[in-house]
N, CA, C and O atoms as a CHARMM CRD file, in Angstrom:
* protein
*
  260
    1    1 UNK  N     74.18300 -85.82700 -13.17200 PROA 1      0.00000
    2    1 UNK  CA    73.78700 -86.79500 -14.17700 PROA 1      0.00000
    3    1 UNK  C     73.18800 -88.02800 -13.50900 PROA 1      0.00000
    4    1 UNK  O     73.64600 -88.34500 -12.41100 PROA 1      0.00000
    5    2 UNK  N     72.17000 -88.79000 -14.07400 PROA 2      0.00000
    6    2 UNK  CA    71.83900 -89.94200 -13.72100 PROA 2      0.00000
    7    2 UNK  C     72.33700 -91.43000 -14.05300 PROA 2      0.00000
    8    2 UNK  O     72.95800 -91.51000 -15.11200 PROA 2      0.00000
    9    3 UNK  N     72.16800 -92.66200 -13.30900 PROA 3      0.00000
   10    3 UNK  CA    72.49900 -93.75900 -13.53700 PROA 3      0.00000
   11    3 UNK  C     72.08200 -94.19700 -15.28300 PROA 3      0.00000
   12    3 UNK  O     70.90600 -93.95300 -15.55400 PROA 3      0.00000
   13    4 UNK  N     72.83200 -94.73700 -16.32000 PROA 4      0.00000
   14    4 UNK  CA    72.98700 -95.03400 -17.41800 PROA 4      0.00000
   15    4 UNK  C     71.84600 -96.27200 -16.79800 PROA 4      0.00000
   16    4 UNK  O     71.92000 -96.83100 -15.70400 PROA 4      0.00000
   17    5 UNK  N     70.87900 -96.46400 -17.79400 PROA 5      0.00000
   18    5 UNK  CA    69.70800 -97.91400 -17.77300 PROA 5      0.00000
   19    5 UNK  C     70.33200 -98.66900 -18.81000 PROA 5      0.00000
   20    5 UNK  O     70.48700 -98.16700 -19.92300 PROA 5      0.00000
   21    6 UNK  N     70.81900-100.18600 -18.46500 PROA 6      0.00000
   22    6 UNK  CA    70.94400-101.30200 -19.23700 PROA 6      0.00000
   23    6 UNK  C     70.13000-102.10300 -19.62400 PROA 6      0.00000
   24    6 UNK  O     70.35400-103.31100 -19.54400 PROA 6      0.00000
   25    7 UNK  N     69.34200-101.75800 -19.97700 PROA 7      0.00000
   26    7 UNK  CA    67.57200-102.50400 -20.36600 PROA 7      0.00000
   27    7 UNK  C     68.31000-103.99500 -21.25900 PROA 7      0.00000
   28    7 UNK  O     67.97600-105.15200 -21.00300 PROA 7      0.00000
   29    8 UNK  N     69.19900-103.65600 -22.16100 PROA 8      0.00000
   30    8 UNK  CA    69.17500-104.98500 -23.22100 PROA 8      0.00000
   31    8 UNK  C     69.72300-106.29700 -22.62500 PROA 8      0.00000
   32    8 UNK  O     70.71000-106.12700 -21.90900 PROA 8      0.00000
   33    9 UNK  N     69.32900-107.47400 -22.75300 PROA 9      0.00000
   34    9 UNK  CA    69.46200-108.91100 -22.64800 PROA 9      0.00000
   35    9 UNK  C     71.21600-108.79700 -22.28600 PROA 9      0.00000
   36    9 UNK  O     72.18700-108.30700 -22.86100 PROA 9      0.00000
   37   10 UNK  N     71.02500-109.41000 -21.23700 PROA 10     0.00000
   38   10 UNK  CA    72.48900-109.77300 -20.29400 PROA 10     0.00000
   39   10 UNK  C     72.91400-110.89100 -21.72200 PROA 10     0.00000
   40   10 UNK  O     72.20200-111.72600 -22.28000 PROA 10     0.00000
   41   11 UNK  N     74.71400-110.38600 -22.06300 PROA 11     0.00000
   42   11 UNK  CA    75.15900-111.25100 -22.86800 PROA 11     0.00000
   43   11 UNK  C     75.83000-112.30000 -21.72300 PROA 11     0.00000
   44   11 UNK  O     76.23800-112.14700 -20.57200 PROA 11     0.00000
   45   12 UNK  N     75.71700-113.59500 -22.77100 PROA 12     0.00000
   46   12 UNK  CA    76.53400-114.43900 -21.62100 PROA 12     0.00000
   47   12 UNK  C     77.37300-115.25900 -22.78400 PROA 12     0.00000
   48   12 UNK  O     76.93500-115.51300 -23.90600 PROA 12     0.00000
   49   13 UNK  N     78.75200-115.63600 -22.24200 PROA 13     0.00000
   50   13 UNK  CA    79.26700-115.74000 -23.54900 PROA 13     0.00000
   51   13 UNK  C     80.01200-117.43800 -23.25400 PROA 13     0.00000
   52   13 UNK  O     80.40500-117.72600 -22.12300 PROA 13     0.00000
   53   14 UNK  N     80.11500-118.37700 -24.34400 PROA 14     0.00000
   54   14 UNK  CA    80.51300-119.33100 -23.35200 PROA 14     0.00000
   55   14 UNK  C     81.48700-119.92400 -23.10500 PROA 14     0.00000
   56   14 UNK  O     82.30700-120.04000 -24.01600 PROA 14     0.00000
   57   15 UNK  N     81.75000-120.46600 -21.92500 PROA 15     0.00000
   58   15 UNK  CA    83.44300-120.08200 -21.42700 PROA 15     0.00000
   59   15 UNK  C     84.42600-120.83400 -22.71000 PROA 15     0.00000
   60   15 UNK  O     85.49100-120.34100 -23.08300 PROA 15     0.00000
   61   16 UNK  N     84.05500-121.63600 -23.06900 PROA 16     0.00000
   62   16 UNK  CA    85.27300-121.75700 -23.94600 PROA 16     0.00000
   63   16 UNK  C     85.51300-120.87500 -25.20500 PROA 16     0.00000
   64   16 UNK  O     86.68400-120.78100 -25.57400 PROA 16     0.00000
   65   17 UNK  N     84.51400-120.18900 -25.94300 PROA 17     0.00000
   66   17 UNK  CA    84.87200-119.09600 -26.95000 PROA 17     0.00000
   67   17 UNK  C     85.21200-118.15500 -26.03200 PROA 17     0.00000
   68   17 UNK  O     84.83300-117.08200 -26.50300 PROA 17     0.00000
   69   18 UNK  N     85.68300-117.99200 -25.06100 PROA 18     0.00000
   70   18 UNK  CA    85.85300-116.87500 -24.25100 PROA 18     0.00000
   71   18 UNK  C     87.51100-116.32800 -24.47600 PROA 18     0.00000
   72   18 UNK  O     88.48200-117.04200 -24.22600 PROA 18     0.00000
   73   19 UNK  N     87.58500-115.15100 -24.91100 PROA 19     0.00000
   74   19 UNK  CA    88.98000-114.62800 -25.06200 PROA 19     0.00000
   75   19 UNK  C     90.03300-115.32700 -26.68600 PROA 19     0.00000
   76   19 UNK  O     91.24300-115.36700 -26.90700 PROA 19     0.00000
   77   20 UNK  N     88.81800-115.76800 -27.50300 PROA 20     0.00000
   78   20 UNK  CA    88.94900-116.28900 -28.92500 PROA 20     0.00000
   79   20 UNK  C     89.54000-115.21900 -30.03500 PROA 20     0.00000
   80   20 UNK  O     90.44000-115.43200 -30.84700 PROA 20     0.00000
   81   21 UNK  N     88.84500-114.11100 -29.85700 PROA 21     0.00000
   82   21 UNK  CA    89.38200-112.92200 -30.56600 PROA 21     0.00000
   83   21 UNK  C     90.30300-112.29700 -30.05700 PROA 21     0.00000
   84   21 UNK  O     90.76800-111.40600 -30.76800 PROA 21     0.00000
   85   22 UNK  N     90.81200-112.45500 -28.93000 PROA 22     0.00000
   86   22 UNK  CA    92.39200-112.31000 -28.70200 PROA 22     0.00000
   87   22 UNK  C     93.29500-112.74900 -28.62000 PROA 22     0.00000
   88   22 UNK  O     94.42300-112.27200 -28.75000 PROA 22     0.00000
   89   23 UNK  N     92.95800-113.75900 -28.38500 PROA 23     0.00000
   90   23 UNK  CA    94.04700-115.18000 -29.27100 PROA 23     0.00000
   91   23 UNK  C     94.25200-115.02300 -30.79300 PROA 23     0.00000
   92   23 UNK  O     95.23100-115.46700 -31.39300 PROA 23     0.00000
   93   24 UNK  N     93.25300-114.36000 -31.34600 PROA 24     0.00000
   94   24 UNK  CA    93.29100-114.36000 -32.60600 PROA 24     0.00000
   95   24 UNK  C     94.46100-113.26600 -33.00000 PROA 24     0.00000
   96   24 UNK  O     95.49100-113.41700 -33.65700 PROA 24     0.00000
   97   25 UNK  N     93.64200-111.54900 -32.03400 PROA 25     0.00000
   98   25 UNK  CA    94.74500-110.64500 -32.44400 PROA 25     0.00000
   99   25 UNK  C     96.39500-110.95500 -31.82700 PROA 25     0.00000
  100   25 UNK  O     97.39200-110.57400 -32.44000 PROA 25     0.00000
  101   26 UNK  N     96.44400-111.59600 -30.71600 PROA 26     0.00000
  102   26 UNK  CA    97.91000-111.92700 -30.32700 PROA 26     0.00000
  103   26 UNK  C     98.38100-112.39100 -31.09200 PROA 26     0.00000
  104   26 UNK  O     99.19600-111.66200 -31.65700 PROA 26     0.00000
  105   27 UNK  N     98.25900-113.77200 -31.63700 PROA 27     0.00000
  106   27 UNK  CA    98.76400-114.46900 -32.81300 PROA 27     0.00000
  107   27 UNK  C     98.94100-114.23200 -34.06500 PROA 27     0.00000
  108   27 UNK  O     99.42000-115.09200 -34.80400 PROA 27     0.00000
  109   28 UNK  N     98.41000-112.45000 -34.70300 PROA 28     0.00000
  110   28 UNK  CA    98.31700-112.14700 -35.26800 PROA 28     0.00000
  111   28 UNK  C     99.36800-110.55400 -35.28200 PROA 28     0.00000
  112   28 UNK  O     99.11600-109.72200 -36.15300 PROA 28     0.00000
  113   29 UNK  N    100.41300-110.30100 -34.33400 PROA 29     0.00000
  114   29 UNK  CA   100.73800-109.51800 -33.90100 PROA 29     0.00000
  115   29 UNK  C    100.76800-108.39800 -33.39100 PROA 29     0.00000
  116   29 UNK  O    101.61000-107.51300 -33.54300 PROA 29     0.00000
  117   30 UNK  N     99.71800-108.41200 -32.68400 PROA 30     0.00000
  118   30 UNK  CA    99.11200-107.22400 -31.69500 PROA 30     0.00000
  119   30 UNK  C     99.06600-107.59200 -30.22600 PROA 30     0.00000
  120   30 UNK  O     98.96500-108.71800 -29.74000 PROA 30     0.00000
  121   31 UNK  N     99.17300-106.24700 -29.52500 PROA 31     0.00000
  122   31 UNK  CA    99.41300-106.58000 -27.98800 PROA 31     0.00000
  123   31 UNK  C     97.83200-106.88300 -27.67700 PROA 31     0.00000
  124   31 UNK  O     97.57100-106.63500 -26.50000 PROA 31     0.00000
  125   32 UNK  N     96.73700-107.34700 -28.41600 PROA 32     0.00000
  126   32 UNK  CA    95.50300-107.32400 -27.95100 PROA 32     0.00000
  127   32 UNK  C     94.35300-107.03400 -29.05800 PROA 32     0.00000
  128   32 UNK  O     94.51800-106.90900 -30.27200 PROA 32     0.00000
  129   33 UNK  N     92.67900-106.93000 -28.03700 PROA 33     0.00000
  130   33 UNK  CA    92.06100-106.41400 -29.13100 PROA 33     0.00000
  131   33 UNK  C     92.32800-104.67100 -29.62400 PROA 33     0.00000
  132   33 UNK  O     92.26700-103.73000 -28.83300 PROA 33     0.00000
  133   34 UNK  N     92.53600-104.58900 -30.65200 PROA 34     0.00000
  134   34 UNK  CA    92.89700-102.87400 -31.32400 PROA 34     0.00000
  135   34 UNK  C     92.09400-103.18800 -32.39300 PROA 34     0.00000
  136   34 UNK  O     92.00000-104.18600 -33.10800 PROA 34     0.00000
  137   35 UNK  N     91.41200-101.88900 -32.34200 PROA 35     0.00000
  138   35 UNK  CA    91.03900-101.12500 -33.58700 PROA 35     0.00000
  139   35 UNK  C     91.27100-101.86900 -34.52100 PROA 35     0.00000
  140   35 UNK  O     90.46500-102.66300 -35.00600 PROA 35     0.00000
  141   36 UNK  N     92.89200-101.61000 -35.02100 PROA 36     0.00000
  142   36 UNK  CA    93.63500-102.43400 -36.27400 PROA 36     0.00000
  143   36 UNK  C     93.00100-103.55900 -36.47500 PROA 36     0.00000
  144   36 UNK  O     92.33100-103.68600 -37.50000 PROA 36     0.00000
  145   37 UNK  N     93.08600-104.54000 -35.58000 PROA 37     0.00000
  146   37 UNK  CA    92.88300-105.84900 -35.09600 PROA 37     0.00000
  147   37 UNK  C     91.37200-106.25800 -35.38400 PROA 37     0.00000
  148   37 UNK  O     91.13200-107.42300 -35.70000 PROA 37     0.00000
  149   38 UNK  N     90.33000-105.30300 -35.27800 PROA 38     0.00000
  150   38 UNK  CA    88.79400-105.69600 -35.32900 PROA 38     0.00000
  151   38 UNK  C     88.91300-105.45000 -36.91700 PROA 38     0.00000
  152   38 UNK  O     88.42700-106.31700 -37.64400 PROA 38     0.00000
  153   39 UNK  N     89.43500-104.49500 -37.41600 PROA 39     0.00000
  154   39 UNK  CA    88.97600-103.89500 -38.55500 PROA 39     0.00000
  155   39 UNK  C     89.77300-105.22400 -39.95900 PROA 39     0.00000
  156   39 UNK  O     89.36500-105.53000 -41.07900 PROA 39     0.00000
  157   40 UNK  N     91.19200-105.75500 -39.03400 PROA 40     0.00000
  158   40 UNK  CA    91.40700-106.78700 -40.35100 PROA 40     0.00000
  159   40 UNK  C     90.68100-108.16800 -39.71200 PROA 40     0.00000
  160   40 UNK  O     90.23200-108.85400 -40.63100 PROA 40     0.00000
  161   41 UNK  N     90.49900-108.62500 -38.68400 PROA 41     0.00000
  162   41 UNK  CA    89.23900-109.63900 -38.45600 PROA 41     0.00000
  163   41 UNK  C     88.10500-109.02800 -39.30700 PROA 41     0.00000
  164   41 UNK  O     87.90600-109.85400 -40.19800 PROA 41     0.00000
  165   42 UNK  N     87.14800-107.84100 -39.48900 PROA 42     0.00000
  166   42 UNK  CA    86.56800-108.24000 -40.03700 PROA 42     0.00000
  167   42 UNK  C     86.51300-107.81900 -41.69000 PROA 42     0.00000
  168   42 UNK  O     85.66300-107.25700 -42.38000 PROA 42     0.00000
  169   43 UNK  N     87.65400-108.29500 -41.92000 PROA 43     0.00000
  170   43 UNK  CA    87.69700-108.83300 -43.67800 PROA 43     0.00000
  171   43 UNK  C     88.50600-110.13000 -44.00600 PROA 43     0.00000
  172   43 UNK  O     89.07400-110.35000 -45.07600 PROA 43     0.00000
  173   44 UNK  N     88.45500-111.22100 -42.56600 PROA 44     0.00000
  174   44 UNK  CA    89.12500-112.46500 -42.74000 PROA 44     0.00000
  175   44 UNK  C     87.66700-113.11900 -43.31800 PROA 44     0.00000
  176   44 UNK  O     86.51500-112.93700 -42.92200 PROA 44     0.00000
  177   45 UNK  N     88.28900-114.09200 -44.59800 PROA 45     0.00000
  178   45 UNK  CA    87.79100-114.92200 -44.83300 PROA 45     0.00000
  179   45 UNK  C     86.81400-116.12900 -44.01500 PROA 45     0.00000
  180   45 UNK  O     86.03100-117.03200 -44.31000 PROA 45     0.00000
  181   46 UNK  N     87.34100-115.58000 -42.96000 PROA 46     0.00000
  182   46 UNK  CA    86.54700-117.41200 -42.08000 PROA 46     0.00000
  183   46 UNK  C     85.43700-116.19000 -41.22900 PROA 46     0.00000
  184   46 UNK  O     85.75500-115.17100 -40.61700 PROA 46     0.00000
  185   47 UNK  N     83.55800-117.00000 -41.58700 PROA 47     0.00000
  186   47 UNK  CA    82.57300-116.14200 -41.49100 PROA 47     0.00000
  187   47 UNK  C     82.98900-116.08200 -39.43800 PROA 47     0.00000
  188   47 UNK  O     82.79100-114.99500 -38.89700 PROA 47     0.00000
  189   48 UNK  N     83.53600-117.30800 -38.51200 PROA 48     0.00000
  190   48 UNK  CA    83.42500-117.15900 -37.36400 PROA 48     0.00000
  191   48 UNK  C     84.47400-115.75800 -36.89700 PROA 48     0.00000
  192   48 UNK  O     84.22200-114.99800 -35.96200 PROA 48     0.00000
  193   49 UNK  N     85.90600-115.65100 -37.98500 PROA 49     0.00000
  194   49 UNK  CA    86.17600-114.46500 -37.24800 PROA 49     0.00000
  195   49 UNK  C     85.76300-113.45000 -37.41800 PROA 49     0.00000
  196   49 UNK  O     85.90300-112.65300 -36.49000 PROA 49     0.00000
  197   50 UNK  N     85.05700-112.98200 -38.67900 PROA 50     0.00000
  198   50 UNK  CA    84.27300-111.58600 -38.84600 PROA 50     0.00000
  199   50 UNK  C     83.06200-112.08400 -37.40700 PROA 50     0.00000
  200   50 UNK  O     83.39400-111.48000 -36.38700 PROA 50     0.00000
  201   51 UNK  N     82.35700-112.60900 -37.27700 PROA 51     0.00000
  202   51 UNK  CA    81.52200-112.32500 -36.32900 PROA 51     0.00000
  203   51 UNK  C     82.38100-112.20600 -35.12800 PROA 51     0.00000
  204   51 UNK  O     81.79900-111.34000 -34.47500 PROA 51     0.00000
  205   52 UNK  N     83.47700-112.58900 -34.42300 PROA 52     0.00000
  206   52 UNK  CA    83.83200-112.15400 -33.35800 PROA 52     0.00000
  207   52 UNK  C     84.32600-110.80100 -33.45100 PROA 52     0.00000
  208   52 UNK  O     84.04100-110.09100 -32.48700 PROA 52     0.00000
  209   53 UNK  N     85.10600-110.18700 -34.53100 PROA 53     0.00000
  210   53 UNK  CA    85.31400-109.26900 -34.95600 PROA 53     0.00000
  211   53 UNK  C     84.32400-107.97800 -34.69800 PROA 53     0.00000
  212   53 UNK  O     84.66000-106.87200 -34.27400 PROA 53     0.00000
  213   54 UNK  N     83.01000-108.42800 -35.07200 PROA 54     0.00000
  214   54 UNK  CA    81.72600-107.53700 -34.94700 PROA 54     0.00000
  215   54 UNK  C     81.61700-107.33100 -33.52400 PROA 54     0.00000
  216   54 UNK  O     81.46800-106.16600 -33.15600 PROA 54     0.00000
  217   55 UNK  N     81.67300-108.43100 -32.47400 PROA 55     0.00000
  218   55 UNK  CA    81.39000-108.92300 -31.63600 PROA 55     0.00000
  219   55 UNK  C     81.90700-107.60400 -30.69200 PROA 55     0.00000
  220   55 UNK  O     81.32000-106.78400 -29.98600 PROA 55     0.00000
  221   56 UNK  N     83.42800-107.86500 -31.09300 PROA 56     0.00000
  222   56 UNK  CA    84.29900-106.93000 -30.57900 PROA 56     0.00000
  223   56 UNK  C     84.40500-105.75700 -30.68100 PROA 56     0.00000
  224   56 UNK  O     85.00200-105.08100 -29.84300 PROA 56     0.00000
  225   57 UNK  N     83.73700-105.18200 -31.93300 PROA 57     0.00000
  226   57 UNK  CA    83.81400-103.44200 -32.21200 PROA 57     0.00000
  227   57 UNK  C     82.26200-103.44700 -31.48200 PROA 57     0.00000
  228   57 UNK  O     82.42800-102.71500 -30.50600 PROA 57     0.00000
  229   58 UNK  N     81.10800-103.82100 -31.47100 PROA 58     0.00000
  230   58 UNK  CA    80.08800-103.22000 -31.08900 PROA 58     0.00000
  231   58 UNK  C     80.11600-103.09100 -29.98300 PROA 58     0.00000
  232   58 UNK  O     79.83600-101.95600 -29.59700 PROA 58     0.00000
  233   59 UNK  N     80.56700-104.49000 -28.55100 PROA 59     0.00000
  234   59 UNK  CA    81.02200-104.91300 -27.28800 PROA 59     0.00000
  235   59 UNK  C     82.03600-103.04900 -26.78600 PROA 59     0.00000
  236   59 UNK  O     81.93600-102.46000 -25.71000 PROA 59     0.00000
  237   60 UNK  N     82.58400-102.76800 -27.57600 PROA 60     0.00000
  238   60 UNK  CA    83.87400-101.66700 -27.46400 PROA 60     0.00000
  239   60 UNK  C     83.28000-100.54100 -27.81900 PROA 60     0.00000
  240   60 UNK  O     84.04700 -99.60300 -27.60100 PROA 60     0.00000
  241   61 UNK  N     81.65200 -99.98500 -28.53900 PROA 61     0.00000
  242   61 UNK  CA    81.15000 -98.90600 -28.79900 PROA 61     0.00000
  243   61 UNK  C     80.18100 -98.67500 -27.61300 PROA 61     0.00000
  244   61 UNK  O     80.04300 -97.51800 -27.21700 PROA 61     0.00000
  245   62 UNK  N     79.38400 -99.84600 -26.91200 PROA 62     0.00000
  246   62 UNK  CA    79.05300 -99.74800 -25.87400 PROA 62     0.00000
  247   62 UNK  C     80.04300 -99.43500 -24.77900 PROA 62     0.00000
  248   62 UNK  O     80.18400 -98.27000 -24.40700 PROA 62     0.00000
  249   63 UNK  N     80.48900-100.07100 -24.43500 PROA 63     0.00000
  250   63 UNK  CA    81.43600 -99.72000 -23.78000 PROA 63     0.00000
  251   63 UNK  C     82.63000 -98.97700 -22.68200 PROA 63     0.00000
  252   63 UNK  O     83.06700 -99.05600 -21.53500 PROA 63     0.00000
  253   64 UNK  N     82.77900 -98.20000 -23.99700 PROA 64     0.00000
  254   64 UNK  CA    83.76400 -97.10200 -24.20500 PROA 64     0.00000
  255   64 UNK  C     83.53900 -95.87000 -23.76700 PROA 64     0.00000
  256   64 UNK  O     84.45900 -95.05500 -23.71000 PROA 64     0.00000
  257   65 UNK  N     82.15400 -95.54000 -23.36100 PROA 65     0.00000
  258   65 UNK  CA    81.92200 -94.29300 -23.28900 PROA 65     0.00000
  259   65 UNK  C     82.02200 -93.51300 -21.98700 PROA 65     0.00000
  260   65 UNK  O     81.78700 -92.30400 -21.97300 PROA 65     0.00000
């Protein structure tokens, strides 16, 4: 098999939102980001945690593989 090409725009994220959505799921009672955890972020009311929420399942479909 060959080397996977990362053509798309280097994310850069900035250090202080950094590790925001797991603060979120910790405090929310999970050992972390989970599944569970993206899927009720994204049906919270506040529009910044659905976007980290997104952030986090798409970040985890790349990913993952």
């Amino acid at each position: 098999m060959g080397k996977v090409k990362n053509n798309g725009p280097k994310i850069e994220i900035n250090p202080k939102a950094k590790n925001s959505f797991t603060r979120y799921c910790k405090q929310h009672g999970y050992k972390g980001v989970t599944k569970a955890c993206v899927e009720e972020g994204l049906k919270s009311p506040n529009p910044k945690t659905r976007r980290r929420a997104n952030f986090a399942r798409n970040f985890a479909l790349k990913h993952t593989k």
